[in-house]
N, C-alpha and C positions, 0 to 999 in steps of 0.2 A: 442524569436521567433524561429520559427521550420520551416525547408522548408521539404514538403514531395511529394513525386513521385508518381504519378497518371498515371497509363497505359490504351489504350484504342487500343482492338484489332476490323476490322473492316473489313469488304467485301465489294469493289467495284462493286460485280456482284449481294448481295442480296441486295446493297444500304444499309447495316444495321452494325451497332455497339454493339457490348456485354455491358454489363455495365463494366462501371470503376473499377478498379480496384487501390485500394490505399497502398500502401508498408506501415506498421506499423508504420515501424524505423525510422527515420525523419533525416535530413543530416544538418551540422551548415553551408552551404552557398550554391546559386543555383548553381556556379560551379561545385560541389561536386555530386550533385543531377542528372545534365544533363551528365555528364561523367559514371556516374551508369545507368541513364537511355536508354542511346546508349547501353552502353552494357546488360543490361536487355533486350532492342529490340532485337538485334540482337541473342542473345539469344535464342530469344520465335523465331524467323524469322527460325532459323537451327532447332529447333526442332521441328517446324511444317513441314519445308521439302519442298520442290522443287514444288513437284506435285501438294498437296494441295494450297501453296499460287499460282501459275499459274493456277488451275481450280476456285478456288473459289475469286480473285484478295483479297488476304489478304493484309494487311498493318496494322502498329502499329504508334501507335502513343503515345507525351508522354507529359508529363506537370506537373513542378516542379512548389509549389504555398508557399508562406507565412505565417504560421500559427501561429498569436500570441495568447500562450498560457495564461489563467490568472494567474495571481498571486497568489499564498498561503496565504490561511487566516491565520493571527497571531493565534500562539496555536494551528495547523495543521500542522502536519508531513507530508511530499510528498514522 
């Protein structure tokens, strides 16, 4: 099982959302994932900047989910 961090930036003033946004690298527990994801927010928050999220009501958001990978087939190298 793989837990992976899914970012979703968003305007309160267009009422609209970017598409999701999913982080590669996958984290071995959702603690791991939501302590990255705070800071990945906060993050995109500073480097978008004051003015913009105050004129355009920006906000992020974020959602760490469960992904069980399958198995390796016998005689398949991963």
């Amino acid at each position: 099982m793989k837990i992976l961090l899914t970012v979703i930036m968003c305007s309160s003033m267009a009422n609209t959302c970017l598409d999701p946004y999913t982080f590669p690298n996958g984290y071995v527990d959702e603690y791991e994932c939501m302590l990255d994801g705070y800071i990945k927010s906060h993050d995109k928050i500073l480097e978008i900047g004051r003015s913009e999220i105050n004129t355009h009501g920006i906000y992020v958001k974020f959602d760490c989910s469960q992904v069980i990978l399958p198995k390796p087939k016998p005689g398949i190298e991963s």
